[in-house]
C-alpha positions in Angstrom: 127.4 94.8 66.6 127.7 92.5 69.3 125.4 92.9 72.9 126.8 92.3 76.1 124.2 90.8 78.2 125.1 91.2 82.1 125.0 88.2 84.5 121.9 89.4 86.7 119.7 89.1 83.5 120.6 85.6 82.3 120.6 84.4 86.3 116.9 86.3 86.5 115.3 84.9 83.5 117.1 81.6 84.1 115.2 82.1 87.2 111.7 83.5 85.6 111.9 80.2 83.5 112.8 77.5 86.1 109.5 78.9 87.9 107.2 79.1 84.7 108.0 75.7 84.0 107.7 74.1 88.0 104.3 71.8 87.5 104.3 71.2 91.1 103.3 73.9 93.4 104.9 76.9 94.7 105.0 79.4 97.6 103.3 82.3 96.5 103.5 86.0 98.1 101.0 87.9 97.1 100.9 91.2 98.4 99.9 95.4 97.7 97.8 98.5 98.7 94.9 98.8 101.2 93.0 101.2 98.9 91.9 99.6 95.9 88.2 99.8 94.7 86.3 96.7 95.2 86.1 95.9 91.3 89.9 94.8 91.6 89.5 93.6 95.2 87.1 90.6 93.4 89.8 90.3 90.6 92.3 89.6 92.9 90.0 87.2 95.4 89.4 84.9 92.3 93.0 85.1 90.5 93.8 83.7 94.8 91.4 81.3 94.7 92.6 80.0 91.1 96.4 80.3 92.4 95.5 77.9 95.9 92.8 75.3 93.6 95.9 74.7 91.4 97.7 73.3 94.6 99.5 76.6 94.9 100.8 77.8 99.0 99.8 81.8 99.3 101.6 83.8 101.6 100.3 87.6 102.4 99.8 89.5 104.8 96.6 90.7 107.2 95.8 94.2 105.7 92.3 96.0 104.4 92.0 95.9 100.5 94.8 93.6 98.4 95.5 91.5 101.1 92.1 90.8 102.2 91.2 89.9 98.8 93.9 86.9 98.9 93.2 86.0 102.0 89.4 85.4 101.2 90.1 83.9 98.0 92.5 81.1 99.7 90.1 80.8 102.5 87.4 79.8 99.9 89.9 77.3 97.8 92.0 75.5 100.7 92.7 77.3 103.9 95.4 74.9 104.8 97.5 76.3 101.7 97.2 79.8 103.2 100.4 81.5 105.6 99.3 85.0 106.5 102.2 86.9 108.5 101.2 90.0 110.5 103.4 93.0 110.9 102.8 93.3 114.3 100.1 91.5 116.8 96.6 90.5 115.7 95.6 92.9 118.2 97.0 95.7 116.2 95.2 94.8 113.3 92.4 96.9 112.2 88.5 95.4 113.9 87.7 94.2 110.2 90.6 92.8 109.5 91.0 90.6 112.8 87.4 88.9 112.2 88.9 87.7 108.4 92.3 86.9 110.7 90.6 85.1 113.3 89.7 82.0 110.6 93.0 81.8 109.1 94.4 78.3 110.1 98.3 79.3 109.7 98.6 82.9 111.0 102.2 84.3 112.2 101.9 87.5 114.3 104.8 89.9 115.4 104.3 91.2 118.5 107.5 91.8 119.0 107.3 94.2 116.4 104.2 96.3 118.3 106.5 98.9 119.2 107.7 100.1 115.7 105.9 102.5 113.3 103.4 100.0 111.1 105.2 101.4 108.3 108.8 99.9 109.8 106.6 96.6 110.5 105.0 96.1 107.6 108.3 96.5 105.7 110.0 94.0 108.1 107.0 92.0 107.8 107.1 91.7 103.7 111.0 91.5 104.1 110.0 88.1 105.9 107.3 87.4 103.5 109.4 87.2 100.6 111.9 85.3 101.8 109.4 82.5 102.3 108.2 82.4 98.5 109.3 81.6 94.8 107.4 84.2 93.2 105.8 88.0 94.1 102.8 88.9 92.9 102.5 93.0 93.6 99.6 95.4 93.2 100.5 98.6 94.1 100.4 102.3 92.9 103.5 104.0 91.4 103.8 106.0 94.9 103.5 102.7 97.0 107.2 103.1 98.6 107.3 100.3 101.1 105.8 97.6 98.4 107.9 99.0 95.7 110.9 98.7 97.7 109.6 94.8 98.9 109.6 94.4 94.9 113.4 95.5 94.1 114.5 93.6 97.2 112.8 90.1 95.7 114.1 90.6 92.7 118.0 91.1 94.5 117.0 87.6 95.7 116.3 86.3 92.8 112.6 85.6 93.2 109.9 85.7 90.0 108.3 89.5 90.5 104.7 90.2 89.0 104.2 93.8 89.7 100.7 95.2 88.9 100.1 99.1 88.9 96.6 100.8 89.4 97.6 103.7 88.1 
């Protein structure tokens, strides 16, 4: 009994190899949900800062929760190998977040983007985000629509996808 194996697969773990294998460093997005308990906010802070001390460029975005946690664990290993990108203008951004924003050496805001729903933005903004990087890394929930849709449209580009679930 023979398998067919389809194109996409080979091109994708082709792909998923070339990337395991890269010694130098890569562009990283790293990306996921607002509302995760701080136990996993500290995971993700030091799995950021061991990314970034192995030479490693970390792209995210400005948000509470995941992306706060990458953003502080770059911060704390090389803020100059840090890219956040803002879905819409830093003075959008929640008061908590701008403080953490305010530091960040290489920050991209979208004002032009101020008039859309932050749920159209954020999309846009992780659209953006992905296109920038080799490799996703995702935590999200099963229900997380925008980041799960940001997940199936890196992996139609061919990038490396890590997808993390908390529930």
């Amino acid at each position: 009994m023979s398998q067919s194996i389809d194109h996409y697969n080979v091109d994708t773990l082709a792909q998923e190899l070339a990337t395991i294998q890269q010694t130098g460093s890569k562009r990283i997005a790293l990306l996921g949900s607002r509302h995760v308990p701080i136990t996993h906010q500290n995971l993700i802070e030091m799995m950021t800062y061991a990314l970034v001390l192995s030479g490693n460029r970390m792209i995210t975005s400005g948000a509470t929760g995941t992306n706060s946690a990458a953003i502080k664990g770059a911060m704390r290993a090389d803020p100059n190998l840090l890219t956040v990108i803002l879905p819409q203008s830093l003075e959008r951004q929640p008061h908590e977040s701008r403080q953490q924003l305010e530091k960040v050496m290489h920050l991209v805001e979208n004002a032009s983007k101020d008039h859309m729903s932050l749920a159209e933005a954020s999309y846009l903004c992780n659209k953006e985000i992905v296109s920038r990087c080799q490799q996703l890394i995702c935590f999200a929930f099963h229900d997380s629509g925008i980041l799960l849709q940001t997940c199936k449209d890196a992996e139609e580009q061919r990038k490396v996808v890590t997808l993390f679930y908390f529930d």
